[in-house]
C-alpha positions as CSV (number, residue, x, y, z in Angstrom):
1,X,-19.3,8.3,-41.3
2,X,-18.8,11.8,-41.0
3,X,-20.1,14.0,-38.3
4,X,-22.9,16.3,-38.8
5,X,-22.7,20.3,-38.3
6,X,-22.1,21.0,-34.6
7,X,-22.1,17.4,-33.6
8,X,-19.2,16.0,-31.2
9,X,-16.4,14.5,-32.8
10,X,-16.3,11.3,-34.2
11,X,-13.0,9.5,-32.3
12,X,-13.0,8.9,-28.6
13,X,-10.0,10.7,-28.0
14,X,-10.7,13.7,-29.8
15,X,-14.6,13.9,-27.7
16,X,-12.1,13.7,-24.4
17,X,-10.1,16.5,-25.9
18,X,-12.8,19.1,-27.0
19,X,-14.7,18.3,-23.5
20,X,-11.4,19.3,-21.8
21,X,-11.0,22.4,-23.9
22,X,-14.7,22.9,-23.3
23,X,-14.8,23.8,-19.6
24,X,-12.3,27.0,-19.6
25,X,-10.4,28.5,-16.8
26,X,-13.0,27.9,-14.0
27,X,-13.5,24.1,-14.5
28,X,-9.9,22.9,-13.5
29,X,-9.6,25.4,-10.7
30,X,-12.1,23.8,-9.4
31,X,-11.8,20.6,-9.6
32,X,-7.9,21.2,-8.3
33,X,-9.8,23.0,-5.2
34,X,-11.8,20.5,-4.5
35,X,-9.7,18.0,-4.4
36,X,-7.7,19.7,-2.5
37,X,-10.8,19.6,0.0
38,X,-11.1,16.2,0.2
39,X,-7.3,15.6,0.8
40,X,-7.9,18.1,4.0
41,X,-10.6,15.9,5.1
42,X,-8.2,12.6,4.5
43,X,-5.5,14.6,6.6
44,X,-8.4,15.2,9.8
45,X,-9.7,11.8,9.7
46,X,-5.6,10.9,10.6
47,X,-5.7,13.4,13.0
48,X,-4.1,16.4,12.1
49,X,-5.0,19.9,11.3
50,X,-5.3,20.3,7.5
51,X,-4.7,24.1,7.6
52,X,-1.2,23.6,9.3
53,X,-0.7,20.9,6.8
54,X,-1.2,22.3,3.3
55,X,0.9,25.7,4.7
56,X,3.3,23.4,5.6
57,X,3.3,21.4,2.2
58,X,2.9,25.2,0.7
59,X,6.2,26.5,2.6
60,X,7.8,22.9,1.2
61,X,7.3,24.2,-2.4
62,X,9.4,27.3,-2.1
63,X,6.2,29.3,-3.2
64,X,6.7,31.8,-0.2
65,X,10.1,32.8,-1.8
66,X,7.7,35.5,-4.0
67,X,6.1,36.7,-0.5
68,X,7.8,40.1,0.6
69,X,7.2,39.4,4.2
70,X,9.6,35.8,4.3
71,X,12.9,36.5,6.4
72,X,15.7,36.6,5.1
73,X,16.7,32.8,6.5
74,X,13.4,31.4,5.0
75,X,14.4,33.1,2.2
76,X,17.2,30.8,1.4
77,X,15.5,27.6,2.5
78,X,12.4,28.9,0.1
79,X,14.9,29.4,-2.7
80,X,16.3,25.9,-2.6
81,X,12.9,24.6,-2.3
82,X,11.3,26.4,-5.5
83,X,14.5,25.6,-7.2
84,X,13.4,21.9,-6.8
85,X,9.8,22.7,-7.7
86,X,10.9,24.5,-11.0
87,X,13.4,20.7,-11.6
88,X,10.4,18.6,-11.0
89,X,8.3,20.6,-13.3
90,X,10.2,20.7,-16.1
91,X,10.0,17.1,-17.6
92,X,6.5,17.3,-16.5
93,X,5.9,20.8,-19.2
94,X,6.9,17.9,-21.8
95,X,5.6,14.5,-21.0
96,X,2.1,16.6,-20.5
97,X,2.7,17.9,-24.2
98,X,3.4,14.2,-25.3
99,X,0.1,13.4,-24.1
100,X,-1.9,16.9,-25.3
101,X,-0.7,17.0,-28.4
102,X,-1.8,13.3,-29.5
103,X,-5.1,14.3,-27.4
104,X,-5.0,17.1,-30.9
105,X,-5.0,14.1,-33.4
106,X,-7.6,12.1,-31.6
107,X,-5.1,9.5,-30.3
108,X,-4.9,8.7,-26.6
109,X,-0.8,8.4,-25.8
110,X,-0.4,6.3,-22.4
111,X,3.1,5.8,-23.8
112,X,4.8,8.9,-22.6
113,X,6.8,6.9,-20.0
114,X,8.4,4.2,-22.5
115,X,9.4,7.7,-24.6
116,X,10.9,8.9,-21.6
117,X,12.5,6.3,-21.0
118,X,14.2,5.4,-24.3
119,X,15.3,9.7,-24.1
120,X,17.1,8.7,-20.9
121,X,18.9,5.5,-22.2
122,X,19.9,7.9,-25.7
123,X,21.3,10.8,-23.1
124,X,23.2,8.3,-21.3
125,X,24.9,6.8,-24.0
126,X,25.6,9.6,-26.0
127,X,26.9,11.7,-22.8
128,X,28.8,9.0,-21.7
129,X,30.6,8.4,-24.9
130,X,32.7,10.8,-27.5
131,X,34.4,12.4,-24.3
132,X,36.2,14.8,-26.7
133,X,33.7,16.6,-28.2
134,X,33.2,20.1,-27.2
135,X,30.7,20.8,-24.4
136,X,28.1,22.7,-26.1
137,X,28.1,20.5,-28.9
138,X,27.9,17.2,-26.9
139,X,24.5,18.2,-24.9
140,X,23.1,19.1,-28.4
141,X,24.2,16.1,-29.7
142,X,22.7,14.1,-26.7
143,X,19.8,16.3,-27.1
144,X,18.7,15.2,-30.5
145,X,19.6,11.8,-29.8
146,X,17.1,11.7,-27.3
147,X,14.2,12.9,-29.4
148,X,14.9,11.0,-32.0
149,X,15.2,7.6,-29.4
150,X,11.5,9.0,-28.2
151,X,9.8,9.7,-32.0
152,X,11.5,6.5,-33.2
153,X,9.3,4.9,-30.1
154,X,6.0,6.1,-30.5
155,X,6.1,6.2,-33.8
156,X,5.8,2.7,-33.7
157,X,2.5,2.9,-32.0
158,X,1.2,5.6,-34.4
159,X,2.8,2.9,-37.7
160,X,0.7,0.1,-36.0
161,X,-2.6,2.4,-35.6
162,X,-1.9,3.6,-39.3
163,X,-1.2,0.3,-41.1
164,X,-3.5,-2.0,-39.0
165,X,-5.5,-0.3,-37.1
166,X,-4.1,-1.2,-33.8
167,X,-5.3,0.5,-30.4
168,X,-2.5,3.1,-29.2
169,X,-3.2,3.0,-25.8
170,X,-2.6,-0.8,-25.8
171,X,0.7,-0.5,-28.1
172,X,2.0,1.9,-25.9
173,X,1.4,0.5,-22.7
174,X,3.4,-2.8,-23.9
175,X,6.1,-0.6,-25.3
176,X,6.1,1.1,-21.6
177,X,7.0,-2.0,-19.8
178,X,9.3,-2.9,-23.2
179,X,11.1,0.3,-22.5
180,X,11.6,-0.4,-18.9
181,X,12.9,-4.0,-19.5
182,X,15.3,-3.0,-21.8
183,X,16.5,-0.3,-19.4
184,X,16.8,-3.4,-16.8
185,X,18.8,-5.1,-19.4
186,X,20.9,-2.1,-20.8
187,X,22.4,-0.9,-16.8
188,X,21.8,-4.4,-15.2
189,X,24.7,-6.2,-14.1
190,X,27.1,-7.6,-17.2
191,X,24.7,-5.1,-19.3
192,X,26.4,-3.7,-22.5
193,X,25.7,0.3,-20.5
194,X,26.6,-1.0,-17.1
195,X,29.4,0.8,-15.3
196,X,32.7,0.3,-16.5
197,X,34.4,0.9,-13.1
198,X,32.1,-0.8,-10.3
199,X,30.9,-4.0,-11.9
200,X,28.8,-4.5,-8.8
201,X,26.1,-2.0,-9.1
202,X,23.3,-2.3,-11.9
203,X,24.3,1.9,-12.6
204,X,25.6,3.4,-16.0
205,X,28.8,5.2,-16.3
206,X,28.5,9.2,-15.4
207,X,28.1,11.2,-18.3
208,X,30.7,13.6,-19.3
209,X,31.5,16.8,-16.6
210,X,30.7,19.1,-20.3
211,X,27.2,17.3,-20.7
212,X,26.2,18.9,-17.6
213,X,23.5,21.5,-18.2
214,X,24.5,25.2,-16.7
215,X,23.0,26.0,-13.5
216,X,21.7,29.6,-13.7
217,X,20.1,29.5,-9.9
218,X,21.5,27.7,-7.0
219,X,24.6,26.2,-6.2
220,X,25.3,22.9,-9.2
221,X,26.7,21.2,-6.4
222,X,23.3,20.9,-4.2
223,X,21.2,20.2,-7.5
224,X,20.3,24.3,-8.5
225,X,18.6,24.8,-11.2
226,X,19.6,24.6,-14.8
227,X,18.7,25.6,-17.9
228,X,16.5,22.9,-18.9
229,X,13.6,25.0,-18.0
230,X,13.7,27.0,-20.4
231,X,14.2,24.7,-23.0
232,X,10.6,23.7,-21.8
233,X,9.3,26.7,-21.3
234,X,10.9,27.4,-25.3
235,X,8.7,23.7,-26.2
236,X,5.4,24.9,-25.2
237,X,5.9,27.4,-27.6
238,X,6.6,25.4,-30.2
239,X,3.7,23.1,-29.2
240,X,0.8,26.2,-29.5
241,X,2.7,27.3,-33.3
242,X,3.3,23.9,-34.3
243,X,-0.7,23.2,-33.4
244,X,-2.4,26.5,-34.7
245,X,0.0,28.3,-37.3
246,X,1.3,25.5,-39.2
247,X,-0.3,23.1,-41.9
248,X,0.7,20.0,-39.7
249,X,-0.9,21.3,-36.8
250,X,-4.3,22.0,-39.2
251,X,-4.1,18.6,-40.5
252,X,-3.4,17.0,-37.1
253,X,-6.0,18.6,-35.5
254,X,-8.0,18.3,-38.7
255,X,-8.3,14.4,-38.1
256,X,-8.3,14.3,-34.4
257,X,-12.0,16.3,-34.7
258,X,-13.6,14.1,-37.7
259,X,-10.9,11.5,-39.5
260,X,-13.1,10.4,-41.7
261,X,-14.0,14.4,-42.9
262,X,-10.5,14.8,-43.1
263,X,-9.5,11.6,-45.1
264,X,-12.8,13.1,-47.7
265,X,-10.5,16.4,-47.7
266,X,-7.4,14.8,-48.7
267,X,-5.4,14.7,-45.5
268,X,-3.2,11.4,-45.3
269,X,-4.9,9.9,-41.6
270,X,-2.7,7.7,-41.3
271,X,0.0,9.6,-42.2
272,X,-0.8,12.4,-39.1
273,X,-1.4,9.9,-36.7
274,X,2.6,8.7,-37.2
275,X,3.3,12.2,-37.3
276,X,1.1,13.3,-34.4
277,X,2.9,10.2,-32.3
278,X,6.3,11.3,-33.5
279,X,6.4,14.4,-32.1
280,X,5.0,13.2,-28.8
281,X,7.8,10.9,-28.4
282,X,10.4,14.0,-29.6
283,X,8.8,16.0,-26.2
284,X,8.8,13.0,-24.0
285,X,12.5,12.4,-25.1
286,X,13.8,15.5,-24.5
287,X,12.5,15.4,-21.3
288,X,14.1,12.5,-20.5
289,X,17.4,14.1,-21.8
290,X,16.7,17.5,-19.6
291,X,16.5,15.0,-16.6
292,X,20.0,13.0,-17.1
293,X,22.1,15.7,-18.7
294,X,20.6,18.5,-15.4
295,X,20.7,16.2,-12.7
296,X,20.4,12.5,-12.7
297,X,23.9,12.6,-15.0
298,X,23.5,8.3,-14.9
299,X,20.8,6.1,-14.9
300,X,20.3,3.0,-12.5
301,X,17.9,0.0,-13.0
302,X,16.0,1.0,-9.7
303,X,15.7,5.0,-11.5
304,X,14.0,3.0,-14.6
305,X,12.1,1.0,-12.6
306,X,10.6,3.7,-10.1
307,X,9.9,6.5,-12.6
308,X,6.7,7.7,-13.0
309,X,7.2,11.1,-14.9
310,X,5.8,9.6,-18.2
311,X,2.7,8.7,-16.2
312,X,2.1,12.1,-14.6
313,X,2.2,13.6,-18.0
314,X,-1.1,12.4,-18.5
315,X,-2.8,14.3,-15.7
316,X,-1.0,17.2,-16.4
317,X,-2.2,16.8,-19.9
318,X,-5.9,16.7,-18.7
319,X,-5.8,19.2,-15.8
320,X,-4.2,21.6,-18.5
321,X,-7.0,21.1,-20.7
322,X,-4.8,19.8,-23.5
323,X,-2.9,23.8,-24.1
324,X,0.6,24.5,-23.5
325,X,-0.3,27.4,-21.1
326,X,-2.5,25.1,-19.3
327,X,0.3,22.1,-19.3
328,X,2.6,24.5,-17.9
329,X,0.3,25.3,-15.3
330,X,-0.6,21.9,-14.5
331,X,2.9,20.9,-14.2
332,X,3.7,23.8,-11.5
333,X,1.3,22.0,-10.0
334,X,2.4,18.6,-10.0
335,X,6.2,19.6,-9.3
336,X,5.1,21.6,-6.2
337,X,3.4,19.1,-4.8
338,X,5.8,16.5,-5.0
339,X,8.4,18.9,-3.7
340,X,6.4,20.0,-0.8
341,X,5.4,16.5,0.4
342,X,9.1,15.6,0.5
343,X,10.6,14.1,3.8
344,X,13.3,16.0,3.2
345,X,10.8,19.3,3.5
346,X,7.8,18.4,5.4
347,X,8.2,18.6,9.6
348,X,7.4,15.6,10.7
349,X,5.7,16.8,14.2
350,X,3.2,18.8,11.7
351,X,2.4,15.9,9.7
352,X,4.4,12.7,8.7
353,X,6.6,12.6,5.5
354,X,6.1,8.6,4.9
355,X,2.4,9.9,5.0
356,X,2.8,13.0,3.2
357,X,3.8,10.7,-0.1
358,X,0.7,9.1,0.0
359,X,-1.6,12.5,0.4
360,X,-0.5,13.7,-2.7
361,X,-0.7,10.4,-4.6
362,X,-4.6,11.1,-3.2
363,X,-4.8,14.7,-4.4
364,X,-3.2,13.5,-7.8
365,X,-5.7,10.6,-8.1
366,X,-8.8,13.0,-7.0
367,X,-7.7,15.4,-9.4
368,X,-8.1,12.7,-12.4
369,X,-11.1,11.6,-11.2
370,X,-12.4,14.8,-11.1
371,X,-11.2,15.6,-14.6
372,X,-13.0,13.0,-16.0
373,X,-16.2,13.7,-13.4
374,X,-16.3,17.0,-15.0
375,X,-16.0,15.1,-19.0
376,X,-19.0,13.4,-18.3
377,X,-20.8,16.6,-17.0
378,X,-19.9,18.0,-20.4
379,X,-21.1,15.0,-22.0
380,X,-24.4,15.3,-20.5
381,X,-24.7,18.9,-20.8
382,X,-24.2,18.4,-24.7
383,X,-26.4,15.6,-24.9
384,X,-29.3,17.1,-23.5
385,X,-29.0,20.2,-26.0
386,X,-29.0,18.0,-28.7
387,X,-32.2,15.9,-26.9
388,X,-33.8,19.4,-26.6
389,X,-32.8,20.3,-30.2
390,X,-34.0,17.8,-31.8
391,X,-37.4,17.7,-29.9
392,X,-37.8,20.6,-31.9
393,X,-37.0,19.6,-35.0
394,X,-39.4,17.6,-34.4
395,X,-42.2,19.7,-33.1
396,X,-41.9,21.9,-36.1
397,X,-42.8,19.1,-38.6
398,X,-46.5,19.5,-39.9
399,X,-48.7,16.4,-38.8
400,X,-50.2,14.3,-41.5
401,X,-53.7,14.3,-41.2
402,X,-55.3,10.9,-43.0
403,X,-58.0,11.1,-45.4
């Protein structure tokens, strides 16, 4: 059934993504403030000062490296701490596009960790192995193996939801935990990727010294940052042309508003919703790649285990508002609070790292629920112009008057 003039959309994924694109600029500031309110009230009720706090979280991001008026001493610690901001954000820019840009076809991808995954198992393998291939050509090589491990993935998903109609999010949340199994299997102890010289420990064999992205800030030796960002940075580009200056992007976006319209227009559905998955596992697996081949450089079965950087893709996703200047923004975001909250960042006589972990798992969680607060006040805003525009409809149609 398709949907008339000006009505909503007809799948539920692609109502979720027109009522995120829906609110603008002002909506997800704030919602991010006000969650950021409530966390400050979570941080007095344990009896601390939330102002001393968030600076302190603030100072932990390395955000007060752009302030003219930091020493030169804070300086340096600020640099080190923004370079880790800027490392944490980077696989986030890409797992949020995994998630947007299904969002765009109407699909609902929960699956960006399994795709992140299977990236990281690719770069591994690849950047372990041919150890004579030049350097440049090996990270390219492990590169597109990775994205091709994460389309292969979801496309599965997307196959399943074109061929029999199958619910994505539940395909990909069993390919999540058949991704992270796998991993288990693949670095586990007498597993076919498990070290070759310590048999003891459940850890893959270091990539190759050449794999190793270039660091263009910081010292490579204390984890500076490398070039992966703007490989990311380059993706979102590709994300907004692929979406709005390309026939794919029309037809993907084409189904995820009205699939039925755009199966009467002579779009293929089900062939864009393997497409549409496809290149959400191409993002997500890159960004697994960017994470082994800039920093990890090997992969153990607690690393597999413990991620969560698929996961965060989808708040990063809906905070951004499903755009690639809005994912970036949102994965800032993310990344500097993770970074800021650190133990390794945070004094403890201002507020308590093991505590400081949890507080932005609260601001995270606060932020979703206010993201999808603010969907159903969109809902309801829409619903009651269409209550009030059909009331008169109706109040314009003469009364019969019996003979």
């Amino acid at each position: 059934m398709s949907a008339e003039p000006g009505a909503a959309p007809v799948t539920v994924a692609g109502r979720l993504s027109t009522y995120l694109r829906g609110g603008g600029i002002v909506t997800p500031i704030i919602t991010v403030l006000l969650a950021f309110f409530v966390g400050g009230l979570v941080v007095l009720v344990t009896g601390h000062n939330p102002f001393s706090t968030y600076r302190a979280i603030f100072d932990g991001t390395g955000l007060n490296w752009f302030f003219p008026w930091t020493s030169s001493d804070d300086r340096t610690i600020a640099a080190l701490n923004l370079q880790q901001t800027l490392i944490a954000a980077t696989p986030l820019m890409l797992t949020g596009l995994a998630v947007a840009f299904a969002f765009r076809c109407g699909l609902f991808n929960i699956g960006g960790q399994g795709q992140y995954l299977v990236g990281s198992f690719m770069a591994v393998w690849v950047g372990s192995s041919f150890s004579g291939m030049p350097g440049l050509l090996h990270i390219i090589l492990c590169m597109l193996a990775a994205c091709a491990a994460g389309a292969a993935w979801a496309g599965i998903a997307g196959l399943l939801r074109a061929t029999t109609g199958a619910n994505e999010v539940i395909s990909t949340i069993m390919l999540n935990w058949i991704a992270v199994w796998i991993g288990v299997w693949l670095f586990g102890l007498g597993g076919p990727l498990q070290s070759d010289t310590d048999k003891s420990v459940p850890i893959s064999n270091d990539i190759a010294q050449n794999t190793h992205l270039p660091v263009f800030w910081g010292d490579p030796q204390l984890q500076g940052l490398h070039i992966g960002l703007f490989i990311a940075l380059a993706m979102l580009v590709v994300f907004w042309v692929l979406l709005n200056r390309t026939r794919t992007g029309f037809e993907v976006r084409a189904v995820g508003f009205n699939p039925e319209a755009a199966r009467s227009a002579g779009i293929s559905v089900g062939r864009n919703y393997v497409l549409a998955m496809g290149f959400c596992g191409l993002f997500a697996g890159l960004a697994g790649s960017l994470d082994v081949l800039g920093w990890q450089h090997h992969l153990a079965t607690n690393d597999v285990q413990i991620s969560e950087v698929g996961f965060l893709g989808i708040a990063v996703a809906l905070l951004g508002r499903n755009t690639a200047v809005g994912t970036m923004f949102a994965a800032l975001l993310w990344g500097a609070l993770v970074t800021g909250t650190s133990v390794r960042n945070l004094d403890p006589d201002v507020f308590e790292p093991a505590l400081a972990a949890n507080l932005t798992r609260i601001i995270q969680g606060l932020v979703v629920l206010l993201v999808s607060a603010d969907i159903l006040v969109v809902y309801l805003w829409q619903l009651r112009r269409r209550i009030r525009r059909r009331q008169g409809v109706a109040e314009e149609q003469p009364v019969q008057v019996a003979a």
